[in-house]
C-alpha angles and dihedrals in degrees: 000000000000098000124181131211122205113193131175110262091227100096134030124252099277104008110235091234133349115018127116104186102044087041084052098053092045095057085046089045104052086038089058094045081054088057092058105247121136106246139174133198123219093196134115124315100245079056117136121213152132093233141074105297110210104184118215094166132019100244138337117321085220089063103026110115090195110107096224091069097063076070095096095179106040091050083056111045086057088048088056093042090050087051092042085046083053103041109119099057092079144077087216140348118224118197126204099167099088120230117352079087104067103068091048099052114016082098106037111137102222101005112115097206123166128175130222111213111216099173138069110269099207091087111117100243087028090057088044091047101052092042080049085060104031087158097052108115113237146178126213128200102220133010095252092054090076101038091109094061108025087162109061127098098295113168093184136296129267133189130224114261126184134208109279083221084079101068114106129208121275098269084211082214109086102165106150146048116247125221107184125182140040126331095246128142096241085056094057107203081163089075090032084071093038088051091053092035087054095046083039093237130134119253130198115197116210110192153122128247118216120204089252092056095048102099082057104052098047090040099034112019104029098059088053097058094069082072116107112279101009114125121176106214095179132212102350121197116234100274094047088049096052090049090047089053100045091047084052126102091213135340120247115222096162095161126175093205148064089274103195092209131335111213092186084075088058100043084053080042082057094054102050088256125141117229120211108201152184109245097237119126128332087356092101087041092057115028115057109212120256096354103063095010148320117278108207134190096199143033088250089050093053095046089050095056092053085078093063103051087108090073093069113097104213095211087057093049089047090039083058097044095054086046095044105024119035125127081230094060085035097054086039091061090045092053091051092055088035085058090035077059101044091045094043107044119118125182110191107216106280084002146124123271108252130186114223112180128093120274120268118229103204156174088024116114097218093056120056111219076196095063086039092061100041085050075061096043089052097043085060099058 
């Protein structure tokens, strides 16, 4: 199949630090390479992969000096014209940039497109863009994620899955809380350390600080460093954040928002850690209880569980994670709705491209893509 990946140029393939989406593109990339289908990748030019690299901008728009390239837009719409220029060269093309897609090929008479939504929808010109656009085909990460339009164009919802080559040994020493991601207040580190200072444990934070989220860190988060056993790491590469993980006790997601996915709780998964989490969003998705983490309502529930982090068996968590949360399963489940797409397309003459085949639930262990699609098979006759 000649698949193509369309990635924001805001980040490199993978980023060299923080970045999910692009992260994210890169595992399902180099999976899909593995299968053996030809893809390229429409991404930045200091991207790394496998795969075809198209540049559509020399490197990351994040590191890029060069004043054009805090044009987001701009940078963008030539990237989409480029891909729209190039269509017909592929089996499928498979959007993770959110929206600019939407306007070039929702009418496009041959092309297969389908768009992975990474982000929350119940943003106010995300929701307005997406109910602009109702036809459109999507995919959804978790099923929560969607739950504030159930009734657009879903074809089925995939996890994240990462490359098993990332897990890391079991440290033995597992002497600290982790807190992983951005200082943001949706993210909540403030009750992350109030979580540790409360179980009297340590916690090292390991995170990154955008501009916007400066004011925060320096009135909110940095007062409470000076606390016993609280130590700020900063923005950590890959390596460094798989080793974090697996030297941690538990990992700490205490978010204050409808997370749609959260792939920090799969890359501790990786590493044989718990995660003891806030039930907002994917977490109850994701996380099976007492088995992979703890999923809390309250701060006294989090620091609780924290006493009962010794009845998780490692080998079953990472046991989970290679069965649930694998790039391979997680290129598997793309290629099914990729061929649901490809055997299920009709174009009415003149007319608009329209998918006609049931929805795939993937990549979740309660729930079998194969019995989905033999549901299809037999509603066809």
């Amino acid at each position: 199949m000649r698949i193509a990946q369309v990635t924001p140029l805001t980040e490199s393939v993978p980023p060299q630090t923080y970045g999910g989406t692009e992260r994210v593109v890169s595992y399902l990339t180099e999976a899909l390479v593995r299968l053996g289908h030809d893809v390229t990748i429409y991404a930045s030019g200091d991207s790394v992969t496998t795969a075809e690299l198209r540049a559509c901008w020399p490197q990351s728009l994040r590191s890029d000096p060069d004043p054009r390239a805090r044009d987001f837009v701009t940078v963008h719409e030539a990237m989409m014209q480029r891909v729209l220029a190039e269509a017909d060269e592929f089996d499928v093309i498979h959007f993770h940039t959110g929206w600019m897609e939407f306007k070039h090929f929702k009418n496009h008479p041959t092309a297969r497109c389908l768009t992975t939504l990474h982000g929350p929808i119940d943003v106010p010109d995300v929701n307005a863009r997406l109910l602009r656009h109702k036809g459109y085909p999507l995919v959804s990460i978790s099923d929560s994620q969607r739950a504030p339009l159930p009734d657009l164009n879903w074809l089925g919802t995939v996890y994240h899955g990462l490359p098993d080559t990332l897990a890391v040994a079991d440290t033995g020493k597992r002497d600290y809380l982790a807190f992983l991601g951005r200082i943001a207040p949706d993210k909540r580190p403030d009750l992350a350390i109030e979580i540790a200072s409360r179980a009297g444990l340590p916690l090292k934070i390991a995170a990154k600080v955008d501009r916007v989220d400066e004011e925060y860190f320096q009135t909110v988060i940095r007062p409470m460093l000076d606390r016993p056993g609280i130590e700020f790491v900063g923005e950590v590469n890959e390596a460094d954040k798989m080793r974090f993980l697996a030297g941690a006790r538990a990992l700490i997601f205490p978010i204050d928002w409808e997370e749609p996915f959260g792939l920090v709780m799969i890359e501790a998964m990786a590493c044989g850690t718990p995660t003891v989490a806030f039930r907002r969003g994917s977490v109850p998705e994701v996380l099976d209880e007492g088995q992979t983490g703890f999923i809390v309502r309250t701060l006294d529930d989090a620091v609780a569980a924290l006493d009962r982090l010794d009845t998780f068996d490692r080998h079953v968590i990472r046991d989970v994670f290679r069965r649930r949360f694998s790039s391979s399963r997680m290129a598997q489940d793309y290629v099914r709705i990729y061929e649901g797409m490809l055997g299920h397309l009709h174009v009415p003459h003149g007319g608009t491209a329209t998918l006609r085949q049931p929805a795939i639930y993937a990549g979740d262990h309660r729930r079998s893509v194969a019995a989905a699609a033999a549901g299809a098979a037999a509603a066809r006759g």
